[in-house]
Rosetta silent file (secondary structure, phi, psi, omega in degrees, C-alpha in Angstrom):
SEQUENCE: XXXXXXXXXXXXXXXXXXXXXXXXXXXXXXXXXXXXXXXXXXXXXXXXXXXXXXXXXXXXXXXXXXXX
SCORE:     score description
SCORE:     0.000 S_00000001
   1 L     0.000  -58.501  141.085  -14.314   14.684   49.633 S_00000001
   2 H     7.111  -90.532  178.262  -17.220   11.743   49.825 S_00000001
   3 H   -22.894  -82.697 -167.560  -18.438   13.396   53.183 S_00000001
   4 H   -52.051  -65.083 -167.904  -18.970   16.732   51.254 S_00000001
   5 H   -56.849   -0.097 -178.622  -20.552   15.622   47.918 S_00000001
   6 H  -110.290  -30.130  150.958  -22.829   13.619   50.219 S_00000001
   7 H   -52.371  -65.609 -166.376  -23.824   16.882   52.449 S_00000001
   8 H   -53.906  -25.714 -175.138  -23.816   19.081   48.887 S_00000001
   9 H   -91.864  -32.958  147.337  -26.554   16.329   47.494 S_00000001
  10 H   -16.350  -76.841 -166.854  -28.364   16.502   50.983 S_00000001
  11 H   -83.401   13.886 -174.554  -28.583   19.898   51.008 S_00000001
  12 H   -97.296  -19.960 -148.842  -29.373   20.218   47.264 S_00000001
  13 H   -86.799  -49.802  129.117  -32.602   17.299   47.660 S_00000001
  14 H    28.799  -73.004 -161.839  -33.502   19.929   51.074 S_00000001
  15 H   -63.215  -66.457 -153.318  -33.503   23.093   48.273 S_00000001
  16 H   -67.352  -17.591  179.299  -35.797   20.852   45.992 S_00000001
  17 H   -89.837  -68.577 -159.685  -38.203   20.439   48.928 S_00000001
  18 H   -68.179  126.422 -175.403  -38.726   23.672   50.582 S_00000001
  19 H   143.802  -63.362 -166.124  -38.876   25.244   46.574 S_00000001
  20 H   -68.854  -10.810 -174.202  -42.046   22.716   46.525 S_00000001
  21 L   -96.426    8.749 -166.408  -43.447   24.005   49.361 S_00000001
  22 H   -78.912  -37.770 -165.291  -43.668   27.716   47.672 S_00000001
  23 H   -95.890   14.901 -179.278  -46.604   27.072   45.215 S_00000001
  24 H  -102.382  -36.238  157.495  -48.598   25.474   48.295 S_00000001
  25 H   -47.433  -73.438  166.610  -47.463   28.855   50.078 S_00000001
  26 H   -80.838    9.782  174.600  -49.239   30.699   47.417 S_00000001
  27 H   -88.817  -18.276  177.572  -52.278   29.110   47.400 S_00000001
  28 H   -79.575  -41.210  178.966  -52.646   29.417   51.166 S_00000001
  29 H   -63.863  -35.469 -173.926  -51.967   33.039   50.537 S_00000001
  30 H   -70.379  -40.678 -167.444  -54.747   33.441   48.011 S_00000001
  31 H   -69.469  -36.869 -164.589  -57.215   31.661   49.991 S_00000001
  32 H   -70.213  -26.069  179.665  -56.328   33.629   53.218 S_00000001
  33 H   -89.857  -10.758  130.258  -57.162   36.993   50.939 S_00000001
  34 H   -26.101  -65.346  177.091  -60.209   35.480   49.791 S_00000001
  35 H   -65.564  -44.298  172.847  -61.264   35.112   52.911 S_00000001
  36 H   -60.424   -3.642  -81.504  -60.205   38.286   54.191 S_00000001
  37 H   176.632  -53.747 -154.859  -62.669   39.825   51.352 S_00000001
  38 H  -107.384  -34.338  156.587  -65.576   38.160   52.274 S_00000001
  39 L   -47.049  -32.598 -164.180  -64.867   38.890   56.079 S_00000001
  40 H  -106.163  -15.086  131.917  -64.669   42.290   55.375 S_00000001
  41 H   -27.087  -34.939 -151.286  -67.252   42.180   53.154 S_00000001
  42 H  -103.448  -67.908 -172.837  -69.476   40.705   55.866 S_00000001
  43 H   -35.748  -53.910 -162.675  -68.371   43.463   58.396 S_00000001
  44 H   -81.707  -14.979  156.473  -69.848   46.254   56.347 S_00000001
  45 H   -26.081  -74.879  157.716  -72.616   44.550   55.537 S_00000001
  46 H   -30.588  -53.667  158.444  -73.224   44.642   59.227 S_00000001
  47 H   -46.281  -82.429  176.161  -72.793   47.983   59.767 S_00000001
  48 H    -9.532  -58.741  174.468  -74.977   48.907   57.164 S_00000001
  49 H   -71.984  -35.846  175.676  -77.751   46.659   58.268 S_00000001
  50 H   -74.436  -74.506 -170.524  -76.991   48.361   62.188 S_00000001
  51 H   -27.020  -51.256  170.209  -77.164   51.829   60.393 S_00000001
  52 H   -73.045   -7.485  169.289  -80.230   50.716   59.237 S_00000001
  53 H   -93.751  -22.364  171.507  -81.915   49.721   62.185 S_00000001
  54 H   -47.137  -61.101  178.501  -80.650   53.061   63.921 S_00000001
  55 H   -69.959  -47.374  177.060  -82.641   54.963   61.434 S_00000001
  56 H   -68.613  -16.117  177.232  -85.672   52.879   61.314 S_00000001
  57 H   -56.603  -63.349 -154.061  -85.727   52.966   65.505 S_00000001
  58 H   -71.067  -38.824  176.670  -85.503   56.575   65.277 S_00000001
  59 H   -56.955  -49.602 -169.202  -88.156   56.494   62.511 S_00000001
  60 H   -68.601  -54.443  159.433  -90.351   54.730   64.754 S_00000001
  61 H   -22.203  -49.531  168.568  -90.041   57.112   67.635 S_00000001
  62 H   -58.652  -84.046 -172.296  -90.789   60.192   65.665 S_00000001
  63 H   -26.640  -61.865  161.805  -93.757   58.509   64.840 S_00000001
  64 H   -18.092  -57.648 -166.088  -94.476   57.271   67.939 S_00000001
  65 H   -74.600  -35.514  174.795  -93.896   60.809   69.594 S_00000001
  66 H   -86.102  -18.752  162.452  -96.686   62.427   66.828 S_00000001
  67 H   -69.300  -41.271 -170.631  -99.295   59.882   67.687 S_00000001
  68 L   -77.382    0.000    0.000  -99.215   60.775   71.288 S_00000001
């Protein structure tokens, strides 16, 4: 009986750890969706800014093509 109540308090101080690791869990989680935000954020940025050099290229050309 020893044996067990000495496994049962094991596996209760075990529960009390991984339980501690949960609000370190969601903070990793917030941060990773933070991040994921501002990555994605970044992306269209990018695009944008390529869209916009697309159009001014094309802009110049036209130009380009009525001067000659």
């Amino acid at each position: 009986m020893n044996k067990h109540l000495e496994q049962l308090i094991e596996l209760s101080r075990v529960d009390k750890e991984i339980d501690a690791f949960e609000p370190q869990i969601e903070e990793a989680n917030l941060q990773y969706e933070a991040l994921m935000a501002t990555k994605n954020g970044i992306a269209n940025e990018i695009n944008t800014l390529k869209q916009e050099i697309k159009d001014e290229q094309i802009k110049k050309h036209k130009n380009e093509l009525h001067l000659a």
